[in-house]
C-alpha positions, 0 to 999 in steps of 0.5 A: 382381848378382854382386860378384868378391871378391878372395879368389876369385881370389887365388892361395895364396903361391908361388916365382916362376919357375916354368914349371909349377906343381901345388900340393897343393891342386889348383891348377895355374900355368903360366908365370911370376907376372910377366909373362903366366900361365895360373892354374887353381883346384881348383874350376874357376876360370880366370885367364889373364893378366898378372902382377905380384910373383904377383898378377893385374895388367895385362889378362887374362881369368877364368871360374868354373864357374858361367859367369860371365866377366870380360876386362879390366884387373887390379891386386891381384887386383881388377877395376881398370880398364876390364873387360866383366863376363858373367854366366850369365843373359846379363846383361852389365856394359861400363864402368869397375870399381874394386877389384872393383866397378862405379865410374865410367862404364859401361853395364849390359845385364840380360837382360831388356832393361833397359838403363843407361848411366851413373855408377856408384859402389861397385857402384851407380847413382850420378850422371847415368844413362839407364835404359830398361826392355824396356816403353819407360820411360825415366828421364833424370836423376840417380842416389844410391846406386842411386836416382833422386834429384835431377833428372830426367825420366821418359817412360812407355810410354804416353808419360806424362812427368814432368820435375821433382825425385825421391827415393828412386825418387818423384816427390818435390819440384817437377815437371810432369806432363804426361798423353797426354790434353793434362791438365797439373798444375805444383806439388808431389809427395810420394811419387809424389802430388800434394801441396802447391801446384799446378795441373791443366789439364785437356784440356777447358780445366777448371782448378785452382789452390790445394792438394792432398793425397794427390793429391786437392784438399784446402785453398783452391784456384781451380777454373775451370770449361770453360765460364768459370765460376768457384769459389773455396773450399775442399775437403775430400777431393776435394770442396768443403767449406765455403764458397765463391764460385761466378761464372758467365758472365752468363746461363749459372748454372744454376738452384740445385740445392737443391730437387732435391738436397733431393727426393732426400734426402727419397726416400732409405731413410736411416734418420735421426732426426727431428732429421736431416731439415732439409729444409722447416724452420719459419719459426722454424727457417730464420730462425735460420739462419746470416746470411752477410755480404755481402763486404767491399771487400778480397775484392771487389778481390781477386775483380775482379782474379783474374777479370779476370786469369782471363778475359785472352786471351778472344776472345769478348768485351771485357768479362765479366759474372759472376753471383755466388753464395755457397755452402756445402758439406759433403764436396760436399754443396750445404747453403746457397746465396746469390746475390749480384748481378753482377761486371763486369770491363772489359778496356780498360785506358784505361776499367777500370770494374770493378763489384761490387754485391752484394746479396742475393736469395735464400736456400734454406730448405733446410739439412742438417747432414752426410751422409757419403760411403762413397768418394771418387773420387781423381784417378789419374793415373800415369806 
């Protein structure tokens, strides 16, 4: 951006009254410094305009050599007032200046395309604006010192949209974020990334609920599953990791995939030491195995009402029926896995019989410690 210094344009001391004026440097005035004048600069620079006590005040017009143009109000040899600035590139500034710079409300026309209509402030972007690229994004919102920062909302070319909190340019703070395939996610960012509380609804009616981290899962969270199956746990990465309570639609669980898992890994050309390959342990070694408790009341209140709020506007059926089953993981690896009975959540509120037995089926002998992953998938969606 080009910025007019008063020291450009100011004229060298002079005697008012003159009809015509040539200095020795060059410089060349014709009228009078109060009232209206023609001022010409040795290297080319025009001003014709008003003046007061030999300055450029009032309306008028300057041109330099290089093309630039400003026509508008003066006061002190400044752009003060009302003005059109325009420049060479074709780039063109309509608005309010003050002492030189863009100040107050004004629309900018880069001769890209990109187009702002707005605040400004000491030559910058500052307050309410609209700024629409030549792409067809558009950001709606508030502006400090040049930035989007405050409230807004933006619309991509692909018609992405964010309404929420920014800084510093970011999507930064609390915002929803709704993409063109229906997926929806409501909570916290951190420099354009998921991160902090939030929730992602997915266009095929998956969901979740709980933490996240650099745009991935990461922390507890509740993850609701298309089909009306349920996990709640923790996750690592993207990935679940530790433990966590699997409840599936009553006669819709799928079979354990541990044995199937576990004849991969048998497969596998990992070179790993004896000590490594757990799977097909001794009786010895599956009856050291970590016990995993039943749950307690407290988790089992909690669980009913969670589900029981999870399943409300169902119109398949009145009341649910979930199989219960106990996982543990590491970096979305299945190492452990205990089914417990049912959960039966009631929806008629006159008639709540919420049920929760658990009792333990069946527990995999096969357990391995940790095999690691060589990427993540990161969830990437963009604006």
């Amino acid at each position: 951006m080009i910025v007019v210094t008063a020291s450009a344009v100011r004229p060298p001391h002079v005697n008012y009254g003159f009809k015509e004026k040539i200095f020795s440097n060059g410089d060349v005035f014709i009228n009078k410094f109060n009232g209206n004048g023609k001022y010409t600069w040795s290297n080319g620079t025009i001003y014709d305009g008003d003046w007061v006590d030999g300055k450029m005040a009032g309306k008028g017009s300057i041109i330099w050599p290089s093309g630039n143009k400003y026509e508008g109000e003066f006061s002190g040899n400044c752009h003060h007032g009302n003005g059109t600035q325009t420049w060479k590139d074709g780039s063109i500034y309509i608005g309010d200046w003050e002492k030189n710079k863009m100040n107050g409300r004004g629309i900018m026309k880069w001769a890209n395309g990109d187009v702002f209509d707005g605040c400004w402030s000491n030559g910058l972007r500052h307050g309410n604006g609209k700024y629409m690229r030549s792409n067809g994004r558009i950001y709606e919102g508030d502006w400090v010192d040049g930035k989007m920062t405050g409230k807004g909302r933006i619309i991509s070319s692909s018609g992405n949209k964010y309404d929420g909190e920014f800084f510093g340019n970011c999507r930064h703070g609390n915002g929803t974020q709704t993409w063109t395939d229906g997926c929806i996610y409501i909570g916290n960012w951190t420099k354009d990334i998921m991160d902090g509380r939030g929730s992602m609804k997915c266009a095929n009616g998956a969901a979740y609920d709980g933490c996240w981290s650099n745009g991935l899962r990461h922390g507890f969270g509740v993850y609701r599953f298309a089909n009306g199956g349920i996990y709640i746990g923790t996750w690592s990465k993207g990935l679940k990791d530790g433990k966590g309570t699997f409840y599936y639609p009553y006669g819709s669980k799928q079979p354990s995939q541990l044995n199937k898992w576990c004849t991969i890994i048998r497969k596998s050309r990992f070179n790993r030491s004896p000590s490594e390959k757990v799977c097909g342990k001794s009786k010895s070694s599956r009856h050291s195995s970590h016990k995993i408790s039943p749950l307690d009341a407290n988790f089992c209140d909690s669980a009913s009402t969670l589900l029981q709020t999870a399943d409300e506007g169902r119109s398949d059926a009145s009341n649910m029926s979930y199989e219960v089953v106990e996982r543990e993981y590491v970096q979305g690896v299945l190492i452990r896995e205990i089914t417990l009975q049912y959960l039966e959540i009631t929806h008629d509120k006159n008639k709540r019989q919420d049920k929760f037995s658990v009792k333990q089926v069946k527990k995999s002998p096969c357990i391995w410690t940790f095999l690691k992953t060589s990427s993540y998938r990161r969830i990437s969606h963009q604006v």
